[in-house]
CHARMM internal coordinates of N, CA and C (Angstrom, degrees):
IC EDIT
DIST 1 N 1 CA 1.4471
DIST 1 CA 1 C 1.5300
ANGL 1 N 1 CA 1 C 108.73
DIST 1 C 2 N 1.4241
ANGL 1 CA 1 C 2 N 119.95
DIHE 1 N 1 CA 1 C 2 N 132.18
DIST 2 N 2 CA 1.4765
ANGL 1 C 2 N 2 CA 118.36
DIHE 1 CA 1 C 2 N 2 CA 161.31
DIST 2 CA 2 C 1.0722
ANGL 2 N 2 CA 2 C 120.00
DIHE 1 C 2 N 2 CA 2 C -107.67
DIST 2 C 3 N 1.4724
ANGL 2 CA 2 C 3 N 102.27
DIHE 2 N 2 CA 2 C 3 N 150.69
DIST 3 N 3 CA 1.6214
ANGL 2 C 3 N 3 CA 118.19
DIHE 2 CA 2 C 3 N 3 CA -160.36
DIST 3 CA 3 C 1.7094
ANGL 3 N 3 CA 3 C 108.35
DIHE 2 C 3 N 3 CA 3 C -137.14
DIST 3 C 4 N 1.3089
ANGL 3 CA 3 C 4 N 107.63
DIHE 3 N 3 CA 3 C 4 N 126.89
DIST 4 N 4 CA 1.1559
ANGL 3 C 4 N 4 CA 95.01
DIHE 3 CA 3 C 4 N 4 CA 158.08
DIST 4 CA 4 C 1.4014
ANGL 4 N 4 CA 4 C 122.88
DIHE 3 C 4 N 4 CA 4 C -125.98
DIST 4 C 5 N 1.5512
ANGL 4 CA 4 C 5 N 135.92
DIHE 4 N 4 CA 4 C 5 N 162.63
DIST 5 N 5 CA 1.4412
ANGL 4 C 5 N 5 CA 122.15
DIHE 4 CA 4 C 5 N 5 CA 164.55
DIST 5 CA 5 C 1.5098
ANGL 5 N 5 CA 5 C 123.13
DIHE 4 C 5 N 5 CA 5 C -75.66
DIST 5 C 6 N 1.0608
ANGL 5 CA 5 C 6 N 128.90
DIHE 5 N 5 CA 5 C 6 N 149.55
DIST 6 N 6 CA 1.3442
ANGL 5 C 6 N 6 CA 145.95
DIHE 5 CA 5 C 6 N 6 CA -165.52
DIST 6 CA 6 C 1.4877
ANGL 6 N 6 CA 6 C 104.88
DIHE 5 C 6 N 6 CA 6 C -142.62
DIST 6 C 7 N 1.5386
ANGL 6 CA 6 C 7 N 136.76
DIHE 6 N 6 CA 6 C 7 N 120.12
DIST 7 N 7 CA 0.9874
ANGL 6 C 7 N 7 CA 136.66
DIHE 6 CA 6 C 7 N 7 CA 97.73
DIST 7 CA 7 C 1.5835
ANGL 7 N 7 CA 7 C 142.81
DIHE 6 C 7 N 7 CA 7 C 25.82
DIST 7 C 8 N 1.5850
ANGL 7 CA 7 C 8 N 113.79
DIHE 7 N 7 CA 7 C 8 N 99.29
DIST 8 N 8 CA 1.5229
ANGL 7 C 8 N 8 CA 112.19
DIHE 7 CA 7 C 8 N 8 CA -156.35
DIST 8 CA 8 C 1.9810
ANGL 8 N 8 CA 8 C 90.57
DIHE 7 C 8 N 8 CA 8 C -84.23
DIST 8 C 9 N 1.4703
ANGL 8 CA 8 C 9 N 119.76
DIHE 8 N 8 CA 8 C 9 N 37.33
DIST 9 N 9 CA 1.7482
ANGL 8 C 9 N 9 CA 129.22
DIHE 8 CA 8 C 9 N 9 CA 153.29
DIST 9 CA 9 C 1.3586
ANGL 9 N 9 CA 9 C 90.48
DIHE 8 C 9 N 9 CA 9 C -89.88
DIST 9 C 10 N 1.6976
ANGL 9 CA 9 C 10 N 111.15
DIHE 9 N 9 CA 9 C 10 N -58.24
DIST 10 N 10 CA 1.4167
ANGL 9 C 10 N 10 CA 121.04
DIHE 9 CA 9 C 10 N 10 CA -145.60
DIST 10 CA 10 C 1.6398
ANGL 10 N 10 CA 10 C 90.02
DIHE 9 C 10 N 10 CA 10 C -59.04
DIST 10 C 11 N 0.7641
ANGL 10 CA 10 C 11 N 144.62
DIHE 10 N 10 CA 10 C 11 N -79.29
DIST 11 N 11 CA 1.9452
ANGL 10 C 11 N 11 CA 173.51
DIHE 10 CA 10 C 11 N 11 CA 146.70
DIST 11 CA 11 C 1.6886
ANGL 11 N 11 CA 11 C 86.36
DIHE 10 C 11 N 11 CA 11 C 1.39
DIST 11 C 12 N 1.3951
ANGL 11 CA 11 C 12 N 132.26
DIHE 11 N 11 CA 11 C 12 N -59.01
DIST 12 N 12 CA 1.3620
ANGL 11 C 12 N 12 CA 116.14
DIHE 11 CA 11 C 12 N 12 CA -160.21
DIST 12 CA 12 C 2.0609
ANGL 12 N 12 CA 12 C 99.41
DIHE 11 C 12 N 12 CA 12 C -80.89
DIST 12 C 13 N 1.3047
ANGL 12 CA 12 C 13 N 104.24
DIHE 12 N 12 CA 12 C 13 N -35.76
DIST 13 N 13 CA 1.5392
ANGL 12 C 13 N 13 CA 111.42
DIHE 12 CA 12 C 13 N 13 CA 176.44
DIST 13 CA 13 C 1.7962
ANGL 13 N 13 CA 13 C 94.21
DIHE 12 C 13 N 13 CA 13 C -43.10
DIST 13 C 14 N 1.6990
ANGL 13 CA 13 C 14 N 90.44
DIHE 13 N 13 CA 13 C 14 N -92.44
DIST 14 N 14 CA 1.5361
ANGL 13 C 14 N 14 CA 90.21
DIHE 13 CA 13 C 14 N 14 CA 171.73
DIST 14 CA 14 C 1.5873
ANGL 14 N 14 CA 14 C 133.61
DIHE 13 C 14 N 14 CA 14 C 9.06
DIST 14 C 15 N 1.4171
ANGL 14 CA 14 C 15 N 102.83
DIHE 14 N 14 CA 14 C 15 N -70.11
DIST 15 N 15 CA 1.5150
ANGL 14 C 15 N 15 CA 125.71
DIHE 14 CA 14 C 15 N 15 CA -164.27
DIST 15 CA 15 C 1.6194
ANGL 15 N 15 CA 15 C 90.97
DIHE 14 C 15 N 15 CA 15 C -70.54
DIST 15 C 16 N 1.3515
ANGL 15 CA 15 C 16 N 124.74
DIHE 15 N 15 CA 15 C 16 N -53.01
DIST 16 N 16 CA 1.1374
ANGL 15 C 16 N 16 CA 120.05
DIHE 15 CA 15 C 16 N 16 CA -176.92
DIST 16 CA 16 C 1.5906
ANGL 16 N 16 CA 16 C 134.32
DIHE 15 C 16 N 16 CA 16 C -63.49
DIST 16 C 17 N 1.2052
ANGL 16 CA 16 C 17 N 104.77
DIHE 16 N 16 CA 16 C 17 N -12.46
DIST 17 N 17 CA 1.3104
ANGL 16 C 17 N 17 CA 132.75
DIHE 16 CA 16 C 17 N 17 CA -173.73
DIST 17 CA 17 C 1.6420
ANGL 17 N 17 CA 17 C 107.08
DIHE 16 C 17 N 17 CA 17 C -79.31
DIST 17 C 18 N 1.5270
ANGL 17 CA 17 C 18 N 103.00
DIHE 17 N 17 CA 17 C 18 N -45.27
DIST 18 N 18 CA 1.5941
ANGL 17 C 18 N 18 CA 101.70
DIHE 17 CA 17 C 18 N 18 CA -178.82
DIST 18 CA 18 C 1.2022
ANGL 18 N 18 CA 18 C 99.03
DIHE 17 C 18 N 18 CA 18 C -89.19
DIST 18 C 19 N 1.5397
ANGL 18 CA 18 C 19 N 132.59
DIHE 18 N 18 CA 18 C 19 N -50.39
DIST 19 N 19 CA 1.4208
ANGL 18 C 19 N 19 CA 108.17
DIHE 18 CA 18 C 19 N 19 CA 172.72
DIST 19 CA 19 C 1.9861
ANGL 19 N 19 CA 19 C 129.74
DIHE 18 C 19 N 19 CA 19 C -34.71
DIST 19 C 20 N 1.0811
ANGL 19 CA 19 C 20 N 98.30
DIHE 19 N 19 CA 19 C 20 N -42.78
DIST 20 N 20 CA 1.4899
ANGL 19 C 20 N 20 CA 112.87
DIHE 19 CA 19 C 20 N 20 CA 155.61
DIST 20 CA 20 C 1.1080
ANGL 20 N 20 CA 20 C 133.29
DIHE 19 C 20 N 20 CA 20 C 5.61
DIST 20 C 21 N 1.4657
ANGL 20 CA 20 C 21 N 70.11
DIHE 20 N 20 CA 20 C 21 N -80.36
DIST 21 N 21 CA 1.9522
ANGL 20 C 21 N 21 CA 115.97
DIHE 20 CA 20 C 21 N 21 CA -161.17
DIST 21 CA 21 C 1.7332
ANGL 21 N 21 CA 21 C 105.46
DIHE 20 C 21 N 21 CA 21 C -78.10
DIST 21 C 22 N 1.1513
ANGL 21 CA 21 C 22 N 107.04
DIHE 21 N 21 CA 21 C 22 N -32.94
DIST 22 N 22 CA 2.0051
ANGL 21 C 22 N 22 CA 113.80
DIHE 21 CA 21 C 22 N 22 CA 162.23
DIST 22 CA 22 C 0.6368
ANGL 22 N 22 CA 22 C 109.24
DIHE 21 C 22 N 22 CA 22 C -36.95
DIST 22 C 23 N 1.3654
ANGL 22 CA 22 C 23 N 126.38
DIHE 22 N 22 CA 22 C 23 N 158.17
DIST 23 N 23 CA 1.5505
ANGL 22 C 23 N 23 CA 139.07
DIHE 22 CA 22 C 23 N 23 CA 158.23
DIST 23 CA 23 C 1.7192
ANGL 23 N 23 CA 23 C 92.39
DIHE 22 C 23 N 23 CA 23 C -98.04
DIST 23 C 24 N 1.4965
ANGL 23 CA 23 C 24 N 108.29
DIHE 23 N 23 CA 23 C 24 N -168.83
DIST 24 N 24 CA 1.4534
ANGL 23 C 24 N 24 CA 111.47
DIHE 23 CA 23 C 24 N 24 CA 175.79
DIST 24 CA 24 C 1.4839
ANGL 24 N 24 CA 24 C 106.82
DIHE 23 C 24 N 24 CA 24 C -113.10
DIST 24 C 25 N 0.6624
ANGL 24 CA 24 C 25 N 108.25
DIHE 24 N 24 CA 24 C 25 N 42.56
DIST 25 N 25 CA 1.5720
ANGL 24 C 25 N 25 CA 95.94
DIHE 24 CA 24 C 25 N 25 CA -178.35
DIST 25 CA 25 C 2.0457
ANGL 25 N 25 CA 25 C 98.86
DIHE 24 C 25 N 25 CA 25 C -134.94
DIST 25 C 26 N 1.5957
ANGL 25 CA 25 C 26 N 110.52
DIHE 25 N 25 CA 25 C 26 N -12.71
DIST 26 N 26 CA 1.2975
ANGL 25 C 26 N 26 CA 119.98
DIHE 25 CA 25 C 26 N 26 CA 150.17
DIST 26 CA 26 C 1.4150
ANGL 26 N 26 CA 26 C 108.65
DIHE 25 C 26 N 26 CA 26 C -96.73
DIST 26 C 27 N 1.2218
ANGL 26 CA 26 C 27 N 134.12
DIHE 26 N 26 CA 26 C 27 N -9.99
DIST 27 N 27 CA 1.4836
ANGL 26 C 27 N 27 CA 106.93
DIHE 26 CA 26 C 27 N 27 CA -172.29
DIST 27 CA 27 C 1.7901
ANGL 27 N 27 CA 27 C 98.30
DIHE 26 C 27 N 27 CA 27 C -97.02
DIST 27 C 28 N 1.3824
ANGL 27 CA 27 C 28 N 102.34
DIHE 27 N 27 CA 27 C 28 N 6.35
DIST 28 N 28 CA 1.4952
ANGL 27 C 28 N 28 CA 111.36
DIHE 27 CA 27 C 28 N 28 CA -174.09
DIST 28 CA 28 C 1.6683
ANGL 28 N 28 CA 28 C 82.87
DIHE 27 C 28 N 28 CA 28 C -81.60
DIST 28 C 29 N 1.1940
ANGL 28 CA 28 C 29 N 108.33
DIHE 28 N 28 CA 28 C 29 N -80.79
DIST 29 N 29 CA 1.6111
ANGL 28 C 29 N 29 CA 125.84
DIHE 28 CA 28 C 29 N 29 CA -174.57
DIST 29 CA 29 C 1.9740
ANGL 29 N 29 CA 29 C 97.84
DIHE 28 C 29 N 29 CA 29 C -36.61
DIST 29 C 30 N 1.2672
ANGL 29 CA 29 C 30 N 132.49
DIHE 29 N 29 CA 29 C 30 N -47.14
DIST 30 N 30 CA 1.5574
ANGL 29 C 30 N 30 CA 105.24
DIHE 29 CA 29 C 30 N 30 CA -169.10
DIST 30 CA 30 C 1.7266
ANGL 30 N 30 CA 30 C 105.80
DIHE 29 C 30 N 30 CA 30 C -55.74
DIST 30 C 31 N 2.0907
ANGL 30 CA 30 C 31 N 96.73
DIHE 30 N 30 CA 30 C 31 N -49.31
DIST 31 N 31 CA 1.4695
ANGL 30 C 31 N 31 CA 101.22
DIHE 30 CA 30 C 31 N 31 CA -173.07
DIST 31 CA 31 C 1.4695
ANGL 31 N 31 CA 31 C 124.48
DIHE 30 C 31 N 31 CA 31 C -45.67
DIST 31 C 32 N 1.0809
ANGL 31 CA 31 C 32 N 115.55
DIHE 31 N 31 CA 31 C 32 N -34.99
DIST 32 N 32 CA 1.6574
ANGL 31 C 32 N 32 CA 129.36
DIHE 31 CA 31 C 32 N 32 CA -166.39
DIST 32 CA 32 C 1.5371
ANGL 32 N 32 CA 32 C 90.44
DIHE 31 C 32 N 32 CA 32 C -65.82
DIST 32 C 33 N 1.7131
ANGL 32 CA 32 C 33 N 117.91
DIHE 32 N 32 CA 32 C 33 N -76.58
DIST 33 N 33 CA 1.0600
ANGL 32 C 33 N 33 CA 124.46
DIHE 32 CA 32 C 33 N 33 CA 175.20
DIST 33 CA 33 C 1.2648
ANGL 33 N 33 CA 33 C 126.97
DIHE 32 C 33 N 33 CA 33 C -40.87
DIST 33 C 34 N 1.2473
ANGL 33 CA 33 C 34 N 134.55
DIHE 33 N 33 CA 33 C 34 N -15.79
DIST 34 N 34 CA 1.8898
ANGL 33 C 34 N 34 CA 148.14
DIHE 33 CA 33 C 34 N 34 CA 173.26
DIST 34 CA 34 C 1.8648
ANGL 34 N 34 CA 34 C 89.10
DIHE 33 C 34 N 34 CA 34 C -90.28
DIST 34 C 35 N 1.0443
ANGL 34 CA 34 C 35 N 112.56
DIHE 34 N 34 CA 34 C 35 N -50.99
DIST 35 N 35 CA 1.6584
ANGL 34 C 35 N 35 CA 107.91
DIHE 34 CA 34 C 35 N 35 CA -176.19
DIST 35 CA 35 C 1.5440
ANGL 35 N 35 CA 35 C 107.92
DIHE 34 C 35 N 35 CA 35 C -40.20
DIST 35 C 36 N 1.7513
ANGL 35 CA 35 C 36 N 102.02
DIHE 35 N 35 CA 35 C 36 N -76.53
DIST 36 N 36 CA 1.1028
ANGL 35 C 36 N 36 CA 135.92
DIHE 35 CA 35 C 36 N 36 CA 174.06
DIST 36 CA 36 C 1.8130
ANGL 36 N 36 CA 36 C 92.56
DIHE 35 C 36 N 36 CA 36 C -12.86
DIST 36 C 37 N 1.2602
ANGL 36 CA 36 C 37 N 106.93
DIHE 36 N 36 CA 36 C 37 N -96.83
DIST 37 N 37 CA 1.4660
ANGL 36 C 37 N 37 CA 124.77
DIHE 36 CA 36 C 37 N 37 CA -178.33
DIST 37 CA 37 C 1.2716
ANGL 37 N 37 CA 37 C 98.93
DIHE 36 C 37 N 37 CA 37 C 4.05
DIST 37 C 38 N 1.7170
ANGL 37 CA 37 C 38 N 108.30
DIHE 37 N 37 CA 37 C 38 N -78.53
DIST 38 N 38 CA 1.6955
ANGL 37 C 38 N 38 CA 119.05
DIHE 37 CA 37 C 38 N 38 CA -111.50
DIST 38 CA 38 C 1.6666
ANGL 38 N 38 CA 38 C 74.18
DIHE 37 C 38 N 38 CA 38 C -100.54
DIST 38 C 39 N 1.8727
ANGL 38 CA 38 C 39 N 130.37
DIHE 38 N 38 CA 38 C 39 N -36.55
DIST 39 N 39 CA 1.1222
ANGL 38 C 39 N 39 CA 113.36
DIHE 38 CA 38 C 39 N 39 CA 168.81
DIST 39 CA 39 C 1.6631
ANGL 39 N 39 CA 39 C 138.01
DIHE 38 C 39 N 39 CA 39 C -42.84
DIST 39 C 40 N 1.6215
ANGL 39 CA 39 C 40 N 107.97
DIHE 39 N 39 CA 39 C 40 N -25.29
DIST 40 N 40 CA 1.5751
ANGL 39 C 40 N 40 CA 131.02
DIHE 39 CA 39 C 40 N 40 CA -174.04
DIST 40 CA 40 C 1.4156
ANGL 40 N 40 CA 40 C 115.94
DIHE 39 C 40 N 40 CA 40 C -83.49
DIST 40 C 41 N 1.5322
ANGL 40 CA 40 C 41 N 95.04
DIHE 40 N 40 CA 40 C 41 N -6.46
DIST 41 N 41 CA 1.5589
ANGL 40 C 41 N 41 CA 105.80
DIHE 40 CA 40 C 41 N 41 CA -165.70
DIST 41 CA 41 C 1.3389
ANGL 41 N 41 CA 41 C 133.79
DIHE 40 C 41 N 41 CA 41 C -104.06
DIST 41 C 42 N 1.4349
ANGL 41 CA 41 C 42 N 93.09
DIHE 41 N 41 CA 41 C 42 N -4.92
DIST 42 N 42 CA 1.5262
ANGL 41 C 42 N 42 CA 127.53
DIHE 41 CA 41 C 42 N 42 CA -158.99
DIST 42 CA 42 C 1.4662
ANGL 42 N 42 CA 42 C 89.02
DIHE 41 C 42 N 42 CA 42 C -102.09
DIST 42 C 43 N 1.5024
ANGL 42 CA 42 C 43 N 116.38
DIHE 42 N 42 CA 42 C 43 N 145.77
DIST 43 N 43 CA 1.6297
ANGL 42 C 43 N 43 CA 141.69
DIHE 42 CA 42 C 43 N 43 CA 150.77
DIST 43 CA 43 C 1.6467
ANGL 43 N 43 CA 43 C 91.39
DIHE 42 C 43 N 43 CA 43 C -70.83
DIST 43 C 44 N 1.7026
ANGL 43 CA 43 C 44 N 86.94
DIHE 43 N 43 CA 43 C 44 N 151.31
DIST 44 N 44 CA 1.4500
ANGL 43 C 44 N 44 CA 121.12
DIHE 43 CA 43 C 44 N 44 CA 178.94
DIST 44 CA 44 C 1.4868
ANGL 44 N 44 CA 44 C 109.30
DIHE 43 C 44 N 44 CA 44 C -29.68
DIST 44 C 45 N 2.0057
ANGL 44 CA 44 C 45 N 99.92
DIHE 44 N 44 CA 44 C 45 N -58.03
DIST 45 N 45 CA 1.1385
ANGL 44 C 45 N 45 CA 116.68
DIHE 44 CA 44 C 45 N 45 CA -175.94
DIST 45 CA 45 C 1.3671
ANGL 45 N 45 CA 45 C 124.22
DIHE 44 C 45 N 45 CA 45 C -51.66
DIST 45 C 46 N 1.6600
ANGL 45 CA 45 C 46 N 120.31
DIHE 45 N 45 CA 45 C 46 N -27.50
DIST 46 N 46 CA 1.1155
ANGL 45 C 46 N 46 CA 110.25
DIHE 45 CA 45 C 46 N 46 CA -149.67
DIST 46 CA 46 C 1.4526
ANGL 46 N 46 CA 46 C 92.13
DIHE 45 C 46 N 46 CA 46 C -108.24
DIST 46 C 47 N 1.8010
ANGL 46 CA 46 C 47 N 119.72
DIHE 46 N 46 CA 46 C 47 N -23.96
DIST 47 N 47 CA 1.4566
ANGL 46 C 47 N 47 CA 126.13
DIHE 46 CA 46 C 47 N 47 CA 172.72
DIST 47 CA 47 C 1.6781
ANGL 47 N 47 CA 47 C 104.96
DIHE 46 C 47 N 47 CA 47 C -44.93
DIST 47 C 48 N 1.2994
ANGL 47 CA 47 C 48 N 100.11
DIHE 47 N 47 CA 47 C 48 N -50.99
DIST 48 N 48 CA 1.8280
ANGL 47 C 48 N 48 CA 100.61
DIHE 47 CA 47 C 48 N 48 CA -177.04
DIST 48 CA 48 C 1.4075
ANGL 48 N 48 CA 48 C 124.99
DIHE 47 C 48 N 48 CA 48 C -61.17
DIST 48 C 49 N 1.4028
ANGL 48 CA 48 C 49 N 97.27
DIHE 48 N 48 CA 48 C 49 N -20.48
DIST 49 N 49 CA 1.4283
ANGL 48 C 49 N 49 CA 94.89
DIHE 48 CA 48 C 49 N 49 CA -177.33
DIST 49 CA 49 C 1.2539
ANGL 49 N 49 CA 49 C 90.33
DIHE 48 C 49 N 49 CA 49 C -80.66
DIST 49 C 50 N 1.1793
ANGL 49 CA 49 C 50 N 140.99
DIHE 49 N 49 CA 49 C 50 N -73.02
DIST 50 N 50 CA 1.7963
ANGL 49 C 50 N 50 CA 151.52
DIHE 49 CA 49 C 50 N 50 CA 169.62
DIST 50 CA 50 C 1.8310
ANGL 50 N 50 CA 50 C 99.99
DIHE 49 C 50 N 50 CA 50 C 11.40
DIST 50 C 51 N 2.0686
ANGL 50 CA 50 C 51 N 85.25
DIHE 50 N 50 CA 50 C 51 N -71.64
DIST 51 N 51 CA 1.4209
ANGL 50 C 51 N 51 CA 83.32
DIHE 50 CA 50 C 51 N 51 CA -169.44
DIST 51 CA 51 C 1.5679
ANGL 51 N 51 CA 51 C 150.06
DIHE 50 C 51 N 51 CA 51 C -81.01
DIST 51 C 52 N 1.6731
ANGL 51 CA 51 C 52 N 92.18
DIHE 51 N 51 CA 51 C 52 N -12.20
DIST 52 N 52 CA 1.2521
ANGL 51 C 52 N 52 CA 118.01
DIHE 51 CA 51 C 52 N 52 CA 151.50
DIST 52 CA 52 C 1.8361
ANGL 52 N 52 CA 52 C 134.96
DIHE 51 C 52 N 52 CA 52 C -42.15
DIST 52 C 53 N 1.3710
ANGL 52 CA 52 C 53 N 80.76
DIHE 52 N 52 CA 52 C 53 N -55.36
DIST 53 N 53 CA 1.9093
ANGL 52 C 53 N 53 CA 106.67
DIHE 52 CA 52 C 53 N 53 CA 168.60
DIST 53 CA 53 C 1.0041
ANGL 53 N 53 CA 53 C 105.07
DIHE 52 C 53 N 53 CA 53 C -58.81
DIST 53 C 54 N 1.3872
ANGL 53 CA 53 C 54 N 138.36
DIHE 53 N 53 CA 53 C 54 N -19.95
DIST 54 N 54 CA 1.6863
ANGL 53 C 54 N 54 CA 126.11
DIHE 53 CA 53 C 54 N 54 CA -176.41
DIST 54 CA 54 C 1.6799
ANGL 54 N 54 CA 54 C 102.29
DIHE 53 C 54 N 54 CA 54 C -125.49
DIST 54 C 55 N 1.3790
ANGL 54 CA 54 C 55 N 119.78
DIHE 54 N 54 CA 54 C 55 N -25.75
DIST 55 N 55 CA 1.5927
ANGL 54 C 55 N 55 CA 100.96
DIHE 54 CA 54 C 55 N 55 CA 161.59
DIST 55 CA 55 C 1.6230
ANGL 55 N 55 CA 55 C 109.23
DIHE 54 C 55 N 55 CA 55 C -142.77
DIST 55 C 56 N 1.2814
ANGL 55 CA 55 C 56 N 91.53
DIHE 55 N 55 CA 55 C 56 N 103.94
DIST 56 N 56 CA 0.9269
ANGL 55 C 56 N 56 CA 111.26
DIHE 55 CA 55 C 56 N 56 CA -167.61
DIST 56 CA 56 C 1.6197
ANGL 56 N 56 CA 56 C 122.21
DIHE 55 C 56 N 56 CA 56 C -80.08
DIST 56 C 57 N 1.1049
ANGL 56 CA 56 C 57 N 132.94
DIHE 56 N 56 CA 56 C 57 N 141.53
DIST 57 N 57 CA 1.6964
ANGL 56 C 57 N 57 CA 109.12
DIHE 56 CA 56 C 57 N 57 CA -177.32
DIST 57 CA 57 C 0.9822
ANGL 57 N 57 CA 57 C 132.29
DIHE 56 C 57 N 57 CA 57 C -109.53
DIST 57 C 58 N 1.7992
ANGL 57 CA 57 C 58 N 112.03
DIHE 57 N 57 CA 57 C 58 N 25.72
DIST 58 N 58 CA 1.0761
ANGL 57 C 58 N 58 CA 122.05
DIHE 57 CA 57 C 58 N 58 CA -179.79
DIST 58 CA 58 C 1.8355
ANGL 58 N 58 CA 58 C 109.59
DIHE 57 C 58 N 58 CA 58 C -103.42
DIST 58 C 59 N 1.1391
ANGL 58 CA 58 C 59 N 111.20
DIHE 58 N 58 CA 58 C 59 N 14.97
DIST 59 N 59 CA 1.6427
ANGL 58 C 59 N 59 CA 147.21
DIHE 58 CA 58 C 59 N 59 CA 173.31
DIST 59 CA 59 C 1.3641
ANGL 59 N 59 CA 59 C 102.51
DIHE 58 C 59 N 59 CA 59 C -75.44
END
COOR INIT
IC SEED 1 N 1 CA 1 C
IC BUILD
C-alpha cells in the first residue's frame, strides 16, 4: 500500500473542492440527509433540547 502524508490545508482544500463542485440542489439533499441522521439519533430528551433552541417560546 502507498501512503503519503498530507496536511489538514491539503485535506480541508480537498474537502472544499468537492463541495464546490455540487450544485445546490444536492448540497440541499446531503444537508437534509445529515439532519435527518443526527435528528433520529437523539433521545426524547435531547430532541427537546434541539427543538427548543430553535423555537423557542419565550419569542
Amino acid at each position: 500500500m502507498i501512503t503519503k502524508k498530507i496536511t489538514q490545508d491539503q485535506v480541508d482544500n480537498l474537502g472544499e473542492k468537492i463541495v464546490d463542485s455540487w450544485d445546490m440542489d444536492d448540497l440541499v439533499c446531503y444537508a437534509r440527509d445529515k439532519l435527518e441522521q443526527y435528528l433520529i439519533n437523539l433521545t426524547d430528551e435531547e430532541f427537546m433540547l434541539e427543538y427548543n433552541a430553535y423555537f423557542d417560546e419565550e419569542e
